[in-house]
N, C-alpha and C positions, 0 to 999 in steps of 0.2 A: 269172685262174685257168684259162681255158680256153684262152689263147694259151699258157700252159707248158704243161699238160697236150698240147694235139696235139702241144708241140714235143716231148716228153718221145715221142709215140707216132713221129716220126721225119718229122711236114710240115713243110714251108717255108714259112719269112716269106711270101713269094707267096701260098702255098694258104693258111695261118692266114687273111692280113687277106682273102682273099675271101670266106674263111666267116664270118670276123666283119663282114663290111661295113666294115673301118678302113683305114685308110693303111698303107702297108710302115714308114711311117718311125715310126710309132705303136707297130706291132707288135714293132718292133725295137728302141725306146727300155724297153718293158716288160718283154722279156726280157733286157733287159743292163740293168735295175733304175737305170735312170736317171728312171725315173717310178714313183710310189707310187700304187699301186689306191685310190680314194677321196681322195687330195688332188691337187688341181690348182695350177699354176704362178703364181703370180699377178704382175703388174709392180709395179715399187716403185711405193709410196705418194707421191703427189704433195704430203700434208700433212704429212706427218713430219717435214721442212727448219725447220716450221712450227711443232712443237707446244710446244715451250716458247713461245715468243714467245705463243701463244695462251693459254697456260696461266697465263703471269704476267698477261697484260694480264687474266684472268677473274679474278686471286686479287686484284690490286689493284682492280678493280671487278665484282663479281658480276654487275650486273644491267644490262653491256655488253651490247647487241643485236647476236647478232647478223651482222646486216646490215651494223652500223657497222665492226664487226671486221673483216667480210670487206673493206669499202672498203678498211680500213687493208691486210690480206696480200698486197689485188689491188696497191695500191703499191711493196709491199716482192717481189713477182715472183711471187707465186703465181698458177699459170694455170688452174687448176680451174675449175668451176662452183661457182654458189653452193648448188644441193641436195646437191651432192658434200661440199662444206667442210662444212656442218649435219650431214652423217649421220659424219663423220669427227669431228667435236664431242663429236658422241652416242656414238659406236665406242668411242672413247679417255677419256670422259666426263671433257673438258678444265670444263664450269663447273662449278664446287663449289655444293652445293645451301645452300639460303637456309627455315632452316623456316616462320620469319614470311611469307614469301611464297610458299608452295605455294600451287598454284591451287586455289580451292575450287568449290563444286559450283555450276554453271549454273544459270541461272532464263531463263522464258522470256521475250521478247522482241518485238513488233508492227514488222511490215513496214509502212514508212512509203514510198509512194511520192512520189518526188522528179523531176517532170517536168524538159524542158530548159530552161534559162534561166528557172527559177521561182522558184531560192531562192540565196543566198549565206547563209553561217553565220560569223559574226564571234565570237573570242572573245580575251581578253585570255591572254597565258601569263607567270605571273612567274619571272623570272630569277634564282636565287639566287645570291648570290656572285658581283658581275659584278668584271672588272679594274679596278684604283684608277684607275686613267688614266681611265673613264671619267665617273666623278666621279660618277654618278648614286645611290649610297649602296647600303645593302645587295640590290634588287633593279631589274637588268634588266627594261624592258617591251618585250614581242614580242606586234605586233597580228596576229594570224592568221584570212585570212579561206577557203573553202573553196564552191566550185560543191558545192552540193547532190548534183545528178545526175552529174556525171564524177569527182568526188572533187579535181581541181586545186586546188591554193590557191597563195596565196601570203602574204606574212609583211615587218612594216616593221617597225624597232626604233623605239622613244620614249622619249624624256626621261623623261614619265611619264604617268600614265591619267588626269589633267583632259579637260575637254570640250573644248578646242582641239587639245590635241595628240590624243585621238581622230580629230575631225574631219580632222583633217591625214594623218594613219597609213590612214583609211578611202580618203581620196580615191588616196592612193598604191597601196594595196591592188586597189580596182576599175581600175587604169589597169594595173596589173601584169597582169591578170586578162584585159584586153581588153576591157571594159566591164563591165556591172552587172547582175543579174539584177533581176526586177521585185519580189523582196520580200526583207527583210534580218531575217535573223534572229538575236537576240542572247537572253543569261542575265539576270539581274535587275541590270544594271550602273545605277547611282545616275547616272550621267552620262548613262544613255539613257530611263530610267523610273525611277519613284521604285518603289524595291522592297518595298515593303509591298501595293502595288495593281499592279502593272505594269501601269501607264498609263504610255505615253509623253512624257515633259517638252515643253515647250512648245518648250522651245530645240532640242531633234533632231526634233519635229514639222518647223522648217524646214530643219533641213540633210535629210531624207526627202521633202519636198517640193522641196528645190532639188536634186536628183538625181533627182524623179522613180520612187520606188517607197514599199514598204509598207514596215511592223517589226513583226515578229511576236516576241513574247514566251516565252520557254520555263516551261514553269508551274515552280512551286516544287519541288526535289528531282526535278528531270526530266531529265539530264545527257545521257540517251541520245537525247534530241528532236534533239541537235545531235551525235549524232556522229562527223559527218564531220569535223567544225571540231576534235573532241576527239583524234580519230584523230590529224590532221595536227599540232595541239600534243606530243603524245605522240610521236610522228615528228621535230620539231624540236630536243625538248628531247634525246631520246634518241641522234637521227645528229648534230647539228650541237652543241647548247649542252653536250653533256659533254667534247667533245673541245676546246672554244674554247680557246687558251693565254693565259696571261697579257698577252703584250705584244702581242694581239693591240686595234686601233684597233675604233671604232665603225662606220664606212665599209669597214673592211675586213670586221668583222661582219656586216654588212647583203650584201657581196658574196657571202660563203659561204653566206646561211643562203639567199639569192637561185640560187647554182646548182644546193643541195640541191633545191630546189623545182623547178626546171627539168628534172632527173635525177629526179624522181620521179614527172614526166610517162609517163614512160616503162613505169609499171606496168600488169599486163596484166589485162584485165576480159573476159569473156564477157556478150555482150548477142544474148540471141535467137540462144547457140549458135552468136555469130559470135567471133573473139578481136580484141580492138580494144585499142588502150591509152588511157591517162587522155587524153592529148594531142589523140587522133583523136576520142575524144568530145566535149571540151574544143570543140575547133575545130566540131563542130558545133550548140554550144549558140547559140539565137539570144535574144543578150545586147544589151541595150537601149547606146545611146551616152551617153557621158558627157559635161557641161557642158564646156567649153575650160578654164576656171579654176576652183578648187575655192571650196567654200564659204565666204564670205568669215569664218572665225571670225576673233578676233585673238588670237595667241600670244606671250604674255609668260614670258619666263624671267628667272632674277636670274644675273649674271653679276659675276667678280673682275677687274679692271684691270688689265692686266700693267704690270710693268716701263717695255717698250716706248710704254705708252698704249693698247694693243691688246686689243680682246673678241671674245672666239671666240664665234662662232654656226652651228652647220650647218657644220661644216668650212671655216667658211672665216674671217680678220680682220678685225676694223673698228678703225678708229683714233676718238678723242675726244681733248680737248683737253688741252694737259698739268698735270701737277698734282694729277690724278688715282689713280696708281698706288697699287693696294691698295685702292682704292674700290671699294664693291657699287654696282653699275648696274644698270638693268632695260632689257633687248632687248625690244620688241613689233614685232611683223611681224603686217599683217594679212595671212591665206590668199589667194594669187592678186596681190596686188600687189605691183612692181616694188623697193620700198624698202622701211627699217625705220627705227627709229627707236631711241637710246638715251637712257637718260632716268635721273636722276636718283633714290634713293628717295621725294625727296619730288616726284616726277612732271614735276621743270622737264627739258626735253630739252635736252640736250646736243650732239646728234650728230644727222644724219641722212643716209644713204649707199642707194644705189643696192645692192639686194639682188643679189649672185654667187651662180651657179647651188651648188646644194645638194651637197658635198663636193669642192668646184673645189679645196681647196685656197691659194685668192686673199688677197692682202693689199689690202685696200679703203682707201683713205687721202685725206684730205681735202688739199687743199691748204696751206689753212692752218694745220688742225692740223702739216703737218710744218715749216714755217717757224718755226710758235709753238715745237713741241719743240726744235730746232734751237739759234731763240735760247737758250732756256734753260739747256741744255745748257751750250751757249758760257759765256754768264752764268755757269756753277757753276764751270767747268774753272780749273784752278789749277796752274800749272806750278811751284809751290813745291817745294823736296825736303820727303817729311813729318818733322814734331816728334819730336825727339828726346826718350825715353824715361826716360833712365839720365842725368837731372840734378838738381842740388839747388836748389831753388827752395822758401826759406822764407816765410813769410806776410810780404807787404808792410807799408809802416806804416799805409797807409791802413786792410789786414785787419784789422789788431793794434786797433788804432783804432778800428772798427767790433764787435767783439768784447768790447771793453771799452764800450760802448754798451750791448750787450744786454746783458752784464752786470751794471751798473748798472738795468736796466729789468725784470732777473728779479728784483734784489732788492729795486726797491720795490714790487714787484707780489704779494710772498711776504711773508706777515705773521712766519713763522718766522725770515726774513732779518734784518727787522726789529728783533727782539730781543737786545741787547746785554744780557754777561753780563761784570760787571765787577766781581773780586771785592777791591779795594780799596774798595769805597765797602762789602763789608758787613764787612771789617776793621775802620773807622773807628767804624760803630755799636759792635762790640761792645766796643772801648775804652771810646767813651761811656758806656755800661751798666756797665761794671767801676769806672769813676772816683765813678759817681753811687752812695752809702750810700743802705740798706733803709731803710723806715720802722722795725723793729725796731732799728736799731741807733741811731736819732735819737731814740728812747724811753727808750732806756738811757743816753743822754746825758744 
């Protein structure tokens, strides 16, 4: 209003912007109404290209994080920041609201000091709905374990939550980790302590003593004691296990949900007002070393016999003997040694082969098992052309023959068969009876 005004009293662009403190190019963009007093120019929206694509992926899953979203747009080319993309979420208010899930009002909370290298928090996360290919039935197991003090974890899939495969998931777990911290914390898992008392089981007394630290117990209905471990399940199930595809393998699983963790090193922490990430704390927790081979549990699974003669373990095959195919076998492997063993259900062994590194992919094959299949093979193969279909081929005489055997064998065996109904013999009585005269008519004689 005051750049038209003087210009209306007869100064120049020049004199305005010196009395206004502005630029000539400012002053003269507002007098030839090329800028509006009170709104400013803004550049195009960097999420707009975006916001369908955001809008459906929200309408088809409401309670997508996120986070996870933004990994997908940073894919598909969007260059923004991720506080950028959240307030452009909220702008254009792309997720549709969820009543059941409105957040409700806070309760307060105890600050748990978590020294370095003091504590690891282990917690089972079940998988719902895993792909059929994997064969493990309606849920996925994902062992997640989590540094106390930097927040790091890291995560191994399992067959399923027995005490072996536990034990096998943990040892993978602390070696992912870079060793073990001096005390293990879990929830009232049956495989670790018996849940009525959480007393620790005899059986993970020595896998805790053959590694070397403590287990501490979380008391009953106390979820928040461990919730670093719970954070990081919520984090896997949310960035990694909602987006898994169907044909996606178990090794391939284990690789994603391995560099989600990796990349989520990288989150940034303030410690004493300094800015550090999970990673640089991570690195300097002083974490105890671990055994060379893990605890010797022994792991037994039930396995189907292919076709080939071949049982799949650990990604990779084993051969047994032929004759086999479509048989249930049982794989035991004990933890940390070289070989396994398959075995029959009723416990007689079959096979035993030199254990391939864990998702090698490898066909492990005995010698003789492939000579015995071989022959076999040979033995069955038949260069004949096959039987014709569309011929007439009536019952032998030997059939005919045989036929009339059972025959004779149902009917002496059938008392109903048995009875002959022959009505000339009661023709004959009742002649007899019409020829022989009443006692009344031998009277009147």
């Amino acid at each position: 209003m005051d750049a038209h005004a003087l210009r209306r009293q007869g100064w120049t662009i020049s004199a305005i912007a010196r009395h206004l403190g502005r630029d000539r190019k400012t002053i003269r963009a507002y007098l030839n109404g090329e800028h509006v007093p009170g709104q400013r120019r803004q550049s195009p929206d960097a999420f707009v290209p975006f916001l369908e694509y955001c809008r459906q992926r929200l309408a088809d899953d409401p309670h997508l994080w996120a986070s996870t979203l933004f990994d997908e747009v940073r894919g598909l080319g969007y260059e923004g920041g991720y506080s950028t993309f959240t307030r452009a979420l909220r702008r254009y208010q792309v997720r549709p609201h969820c009543e059941p899930c409105h957040a409700a009002t806070g309760r307060n909370v105890a600050v748990i000091a978590h020294p370095p290298g003091e504590e690891i928090q282990f917690d089972w996360l079940e998988l719902p709905d895993p792909p059929e290919g994997w064969g493990v039935g309606e849920h996925a197991h994902l062992l997640v374990g989590a540094l106390a003090h930097s927040g790091r974890w890291r995560a191994v899939l399992a067959e399923s939550e027995d005490f072996p495969h536990l034990v096998q998931a943990l040892d993978q777990v602390v070696r992912r980790l870079g060793g073990t911290a001096r005390r293990w914390r879990f929830d009232r898992m049956a495989t670790v302590c018996y849940p009525s008392s959480g007393q620790v089981t005899a059986a993970f007394a020595a896998v805790a003593k053959y590694y070397g630290v403590g287990v501490d117990i979380c008391p009953p209905r106390r979820g928040n004691r461990k919730g670093v471990v719970e954070k990081a399940n919520h984090s896997a199930a949310q960035r990694w296990w909602r987006t898994v595809p169907d044909a996606l393998s178990v090794l391939q699983a284990q690789s994603g949900i391995d560099k989600l963790a990796v990349r989520m090193d990288d989150r940034r922490r303030s410690l004493d007002g300094l800015k550090v990430t999970v990673g640089e704390l991570a690195a300097a927790e002083p974490l105890l070393d671990i055994p060379v081979r893990p605890f010797p549990a022994e792991l037994e699974v039930e396995r189907t016999v292919s076709p080939q003669c071949l049982v799949s373990f650990d990604g990779n095959l084993y051969s047994v003997p032929p004759g086999l195919a479509g048989a249930q076998v049982r794989v035991r492997h004990r933890l940390g040694e070289d070989h396994l063993d398959i075995a029959t259900t009723g416990r007689a062994v079959i096979a035993r082969h030199r254990r391939a590194p864990r998702g090698a992919g490898q066909t492990v094959r005995d010698a003789g098992h492939v000579i015995a299949l071989e022959r076999e093979v040979l033995a069955a193969f038949s260069d004949r052309a096959p039987c014709k279909n569309k011929v007439r081929r009536p019952p032998s005489e030997a059939a005919l023959a045989e036929a009339e055997r059972l025959r004779g064998q149902h009917a002496a065996g059938d008392p109903a068969e048995r009875v002959v109904i022959d009505l000339s013999h009661y023709a004959a009585v009742a002649d007899r009876l019409r020829s022989v005269p009443s006692p009344k008519e031998e009277n009147t004689e």
